[in-house]
N, C-alpha and C positions, 0 to 999 in steps of 0.2 A: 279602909282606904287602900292598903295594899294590895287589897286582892280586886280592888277596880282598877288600879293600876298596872296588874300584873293582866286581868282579863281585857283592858282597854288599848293604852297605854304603848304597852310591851309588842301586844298582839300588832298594833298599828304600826311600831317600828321594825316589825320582822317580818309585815308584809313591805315595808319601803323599802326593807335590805333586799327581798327577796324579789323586789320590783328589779330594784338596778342591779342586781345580779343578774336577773334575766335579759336586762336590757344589756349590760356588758359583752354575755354570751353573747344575743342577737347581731349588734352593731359589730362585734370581734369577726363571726362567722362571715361576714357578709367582706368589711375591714379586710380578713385573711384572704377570702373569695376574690377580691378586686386587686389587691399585689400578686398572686396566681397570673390573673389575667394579665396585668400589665406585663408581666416578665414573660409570660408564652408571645403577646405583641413584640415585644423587644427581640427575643429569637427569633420569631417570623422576619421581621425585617431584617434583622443581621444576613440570615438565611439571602433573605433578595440581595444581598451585595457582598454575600460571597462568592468567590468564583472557582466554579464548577470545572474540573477538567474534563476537556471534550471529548468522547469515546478516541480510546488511541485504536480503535479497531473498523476507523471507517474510509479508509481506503480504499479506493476503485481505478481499474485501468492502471496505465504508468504513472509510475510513483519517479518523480521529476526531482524530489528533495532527499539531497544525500544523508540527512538526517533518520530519514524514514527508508530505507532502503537495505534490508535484512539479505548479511551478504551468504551467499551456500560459498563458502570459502573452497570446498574439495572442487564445486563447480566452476567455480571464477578460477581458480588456479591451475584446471584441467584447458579451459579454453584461452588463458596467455601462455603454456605452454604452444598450444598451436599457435597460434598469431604471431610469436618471437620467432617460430622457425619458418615465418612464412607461408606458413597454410591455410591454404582455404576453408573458412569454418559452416557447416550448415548445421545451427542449431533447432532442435527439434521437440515439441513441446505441447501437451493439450492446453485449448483454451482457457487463459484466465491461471496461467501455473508461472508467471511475471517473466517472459521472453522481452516484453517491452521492457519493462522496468530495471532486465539484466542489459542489455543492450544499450540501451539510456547511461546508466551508469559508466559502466564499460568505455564510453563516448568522452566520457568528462576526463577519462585519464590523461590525456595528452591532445595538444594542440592537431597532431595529425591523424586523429581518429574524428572520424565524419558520422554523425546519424543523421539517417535518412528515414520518415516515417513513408511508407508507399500510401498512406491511405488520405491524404494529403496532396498524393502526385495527379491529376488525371488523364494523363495518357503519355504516350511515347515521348513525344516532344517534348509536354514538362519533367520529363523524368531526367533528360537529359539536359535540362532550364537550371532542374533546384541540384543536379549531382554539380554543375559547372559553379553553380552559386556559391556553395557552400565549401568547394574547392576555394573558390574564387579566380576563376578566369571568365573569362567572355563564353558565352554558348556556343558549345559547338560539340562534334560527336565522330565519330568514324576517324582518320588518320589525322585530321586536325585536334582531336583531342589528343590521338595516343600522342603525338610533338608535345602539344602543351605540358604534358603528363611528363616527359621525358627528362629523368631523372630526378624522379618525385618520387616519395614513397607515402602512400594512406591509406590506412585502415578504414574501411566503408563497412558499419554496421546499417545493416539492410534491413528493414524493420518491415511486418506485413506485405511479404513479397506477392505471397495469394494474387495479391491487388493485380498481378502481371496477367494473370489469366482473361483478364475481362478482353471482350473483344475489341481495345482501342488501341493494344499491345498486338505489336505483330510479331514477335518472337526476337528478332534482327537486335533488340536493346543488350537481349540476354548472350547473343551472339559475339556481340561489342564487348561486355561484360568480361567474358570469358578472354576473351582477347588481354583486355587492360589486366587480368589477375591470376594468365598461366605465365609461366615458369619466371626464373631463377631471378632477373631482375626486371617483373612486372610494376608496375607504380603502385597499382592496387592488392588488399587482400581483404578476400572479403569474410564479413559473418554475418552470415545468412539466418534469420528467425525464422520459421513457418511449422507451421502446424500439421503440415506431412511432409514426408522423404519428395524432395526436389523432382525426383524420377520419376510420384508418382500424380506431384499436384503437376508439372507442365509435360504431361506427355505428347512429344511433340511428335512421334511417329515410329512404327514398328522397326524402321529401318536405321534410326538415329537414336542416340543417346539424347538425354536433356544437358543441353549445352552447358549449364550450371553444376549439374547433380556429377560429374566424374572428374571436379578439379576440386571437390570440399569432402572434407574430412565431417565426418555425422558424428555428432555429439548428443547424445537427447537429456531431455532439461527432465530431471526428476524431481519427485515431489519432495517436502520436507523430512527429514529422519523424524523420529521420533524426539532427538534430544535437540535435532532443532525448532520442531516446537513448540519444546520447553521452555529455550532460550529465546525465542522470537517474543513466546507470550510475556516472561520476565520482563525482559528490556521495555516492551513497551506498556506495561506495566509498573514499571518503574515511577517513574515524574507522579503521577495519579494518586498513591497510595490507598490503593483497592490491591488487594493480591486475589490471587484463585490458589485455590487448594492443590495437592499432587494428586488428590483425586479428580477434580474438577479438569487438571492438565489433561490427565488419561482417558479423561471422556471427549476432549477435543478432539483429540489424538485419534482415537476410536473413530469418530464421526468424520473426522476430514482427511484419513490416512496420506494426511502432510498437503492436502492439496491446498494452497494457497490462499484463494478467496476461501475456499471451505471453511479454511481455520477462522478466518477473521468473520463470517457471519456468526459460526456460532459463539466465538469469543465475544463478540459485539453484545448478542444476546445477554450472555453472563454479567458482564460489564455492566448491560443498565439496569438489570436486576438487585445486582450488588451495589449500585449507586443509588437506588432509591433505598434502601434498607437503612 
């Protein structure tokens, strides 16, 4: 009897054990498989309503927000040096190296500093529409301005002057110009942006000076140092918590030798590569 119970018996409860053992594993495997899953669903969606900070490196044109606006301290400081003592500034600068955006700012310092964008103006008569506006008198230009103007003092940042060249300018603004901001107690002082020497974007003629270009002091707008690259990328780097390496810096640096947008495409670049990681 034992040993049909040991070959029967026995044999039939060690294939049951070894049933539900296997059934354990299976159903576990599968059990383990499905809370996997759940928990990858659960981070997928947390993922959807996190929020992603926006590349700090997609700024185009003037930069309008004084939050965003990375100041060259030796250059802001060189051009209120002239502008306190009165001097006419023509600032000089390759495209896309933030003439706008120094300007712009510069404007927000004080109530009597005027920006004016030329590209905005379209022709003589509005130029002297939006300077009158933004003063705030009545339109007008020639001796009835210089009155109005009389014993006034503003700083007129000149923004995309180029614009003066088109043929709807007949030179007589810049004539006026010049008048309102030579000497000692003119109402205006200007600073001038463009993207070449005064003398050589309005040549007016072999035998004249450009009526502009011999009352402003030439400053040209240089590109970033190298440690201010570093500190441009940091700062806006900052709030994101993405950093870039000091090797990563020096290959910006490399690539954009401080030029302005330069920096921010490639930084851009870096940015969303290290955000999707």
């Amino acid at each position: 009897m034992f040993k049909e119970f040991i070959s029967n018996d026995w044999v039939q409860a060690l294939a049951l054990l070894l049933t539900i053992a296997t059934g354990i594993w299976f159903f576990g495997e599968k059990i383990l498989a499905g809370i996997k899953w759940l928990i990858k669903q659960f981070k997928n969606t947390l993922a959807l309503f996190k929020k992603t900070p926006p590349n700090p490196f997609n700024d185009q044109g003037r930069i309008m927000n004084s939050d965003r606006f990375f100041e060259q301290k030796q250059l802001l400081n060189k051009v209120f040096d002239e502008l306190k003592k009165g001097t006419n500034v023509s600032l000089i600068g390759a495209e896309k190296t933030g003439k706008s955006s120094l300007l712009y700012h510069i404007s927000q310092k004080a109530p009597h500093f005027i920006y004016l964008d030329m590209q905005i103006v379209h022709d003589e008569g509005d130029f002297f529409k939006a300077l009158c506006s933004e003063i705030g008198i009545e339109t007008c230009r020639g001796f009835e301005l210089h009155r109005a103007l009389r014993d006034k003092r503003y700083v007129l940042c000149l923004d995309n002057i180029g614009r003066m060249t088109n043929k709807l300018f007949s030179g007589d603004e810049r004539m006026e110009l010049r008048g309102l901001a030579e000497g000692a107690d003119a109402p205006l002082t200007l600073l001038i942006a463009s993207h070449s020497p005064l003398a050589d974007l309005f040549y007016d003629s072999p035998l004249e000076a450009s009526p502009l270009a011999g009352i402003c002091q030439i400053i040209d707008m240089p590109p970033f140092s190298q440690q201010e690259v570093r500190t441009f990328i940091k700062t806006r780097l900052r709030p994101t918590g993405i950093d870039f390496t000091e090797a990563e810096i020096e290959t910006i640096w490399q690539d954009s030798q401080g030029h302005p947008a330069r920096i921010q495409e490639v930084a851009k670049v870096l940015y969303n590569y290290k955000d999707c990681l």
